[in-house]
N, C-alpha and C positions, 0 to 999 in steps of 0.2 A: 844333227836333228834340230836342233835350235837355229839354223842359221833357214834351213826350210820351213820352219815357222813364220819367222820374221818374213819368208821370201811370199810367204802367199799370203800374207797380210796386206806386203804392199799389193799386190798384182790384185788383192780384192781391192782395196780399195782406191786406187788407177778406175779401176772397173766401172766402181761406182761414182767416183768422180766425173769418169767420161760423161756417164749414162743423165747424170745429173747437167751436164754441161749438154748433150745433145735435146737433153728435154726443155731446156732453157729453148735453145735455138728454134727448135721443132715449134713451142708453142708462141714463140713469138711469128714466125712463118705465117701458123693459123692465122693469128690474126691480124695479121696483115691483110692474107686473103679475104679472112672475113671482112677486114671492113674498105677494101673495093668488092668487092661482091656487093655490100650495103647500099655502097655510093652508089654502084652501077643500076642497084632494084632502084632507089632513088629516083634516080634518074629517068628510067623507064615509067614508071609511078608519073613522075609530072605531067600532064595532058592538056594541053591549050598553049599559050605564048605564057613566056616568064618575061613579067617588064621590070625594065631598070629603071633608072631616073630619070633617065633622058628621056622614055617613053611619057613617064608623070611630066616633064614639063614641056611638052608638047600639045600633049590632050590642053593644061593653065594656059597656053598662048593661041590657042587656034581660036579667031573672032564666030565662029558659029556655031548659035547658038542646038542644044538637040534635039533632036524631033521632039516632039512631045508626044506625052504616050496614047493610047487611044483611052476613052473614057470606059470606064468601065459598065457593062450594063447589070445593074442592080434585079438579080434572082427576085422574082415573087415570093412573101414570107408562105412557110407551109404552116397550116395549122391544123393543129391534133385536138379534138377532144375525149378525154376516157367514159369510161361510164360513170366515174362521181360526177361529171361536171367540171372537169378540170379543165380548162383550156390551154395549152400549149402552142405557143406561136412563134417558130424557129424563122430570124432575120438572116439576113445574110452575111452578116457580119459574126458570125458564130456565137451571136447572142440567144437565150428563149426567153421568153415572155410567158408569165403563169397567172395566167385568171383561175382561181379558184373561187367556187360561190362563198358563202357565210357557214363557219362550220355550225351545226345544228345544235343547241342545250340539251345534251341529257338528261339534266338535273331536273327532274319534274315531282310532281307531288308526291309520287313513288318512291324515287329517289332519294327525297329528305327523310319522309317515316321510315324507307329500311334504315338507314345510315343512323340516323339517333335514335331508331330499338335494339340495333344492333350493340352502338354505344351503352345505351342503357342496359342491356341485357348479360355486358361483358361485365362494367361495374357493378351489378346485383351479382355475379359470379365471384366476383372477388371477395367481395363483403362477406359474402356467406363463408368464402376458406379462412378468412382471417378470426369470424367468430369462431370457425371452428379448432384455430391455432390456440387463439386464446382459450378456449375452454381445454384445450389438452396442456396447454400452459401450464393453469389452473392445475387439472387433475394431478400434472406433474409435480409440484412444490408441493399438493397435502402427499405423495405417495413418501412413502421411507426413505432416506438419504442412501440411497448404493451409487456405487461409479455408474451404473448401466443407466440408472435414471438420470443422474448429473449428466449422462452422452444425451439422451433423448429430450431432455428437455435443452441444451443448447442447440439442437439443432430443429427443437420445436422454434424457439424463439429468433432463430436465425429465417425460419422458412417464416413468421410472423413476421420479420420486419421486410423480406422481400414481398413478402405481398401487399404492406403496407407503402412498400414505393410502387409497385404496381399500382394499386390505388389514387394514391398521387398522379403517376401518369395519367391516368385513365380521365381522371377532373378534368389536366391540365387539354387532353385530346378535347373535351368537351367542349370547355370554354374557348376552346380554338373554331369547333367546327361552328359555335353559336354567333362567334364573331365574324365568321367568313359568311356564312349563310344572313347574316345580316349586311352585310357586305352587299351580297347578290338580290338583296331584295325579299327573301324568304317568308313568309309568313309564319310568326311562331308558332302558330298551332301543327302545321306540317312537322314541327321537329319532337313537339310531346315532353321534353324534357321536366324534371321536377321543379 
């Protein structure tokens, strides 16, 4: 029994050896063929003359010289205008050319009084939340000492001081829009500020 163990051990692996040996063989085969196949689509693929060197230095020594080419004639530009006024004038050379007229100022007398009452109107908003932090402030430090009041008064005074950098911005927007509109020529009474 032992010796027919050992006997289909080897004969398995014979087997496998072969198999490994003809798969070797088989995929070298493949690509063999593959790559004449390749060559061949290649080949078919090229379309016109293939030039060698000898072609290049025959064109370098031939004394004539070659036609010249015919001039080209130069397209009429087309030109577009939209309904703003935009004028587009496409060359031939795959350039366009944009006339635009003068963009128009919005910015007019209406324009300055919304914008600095609007300014002013955010800043009188603010002011009045921060009086009213402060006065809960206040109310907070005379009320009894419990934890509840020690939570609501830091977060009174936490919401006091963001609105107190609110307010800071709110200047700094001012003092920006008074220098720009100075800038532009404005008259200060259009802007109303205090």
């Amino acid at each position: 029994m032992r010796t027919n163990g050992w006997m289909r051990t080897g004969v398995v692996a014979a087997g496998l050896t072969l198999a490994v040996c003809n798969a070797d063989t088989v995929s070298a085969q493949s690509l063999g063929d593959i790559a004449r196949q390749e060559s061949e689509r290649r080949r078919q693929a090229q379309s016109g003359k293939t030039y060698t060197n000898e072609d290049l230095d025959a064109v370098e020594s031939s004394a004539t010289p070659p036609p010249a080419a015919p001039a080209a004639v130069a397209a009429p530009p087309t030109t577009t205008t939209n309904s703003n006024g935009v004028v587009m004038q496409e060359t031939g050379k795959g350039t366009i050319n944009i006339n635009a007229p003068e963009a128009k100022n919005n910015r007019d007398e209406n324009y300055w009084r919304k914008r600095s009452r609007d300014m002013r109107e955010n800043l009188a908003r603010v002011r009045a939340n921060i009086a009213a932090a402060q006065q809960k402030v206040a109310a907070l430090e005379q009320a009894a000492p419990t934890p509840a009041n020690a939570r609501e008064r830091q977060a009174a005074e936490t919401a006091l001081k963001q609105l107190r950098t609110e307010e800071s911005m709110r200047n700094t927007d001012m003092a920006q829009l008074k220098t720009f509109a100075a800038g532009q020529k404005v008259p200060p009474e259009w802007l109303e500020f205090d």
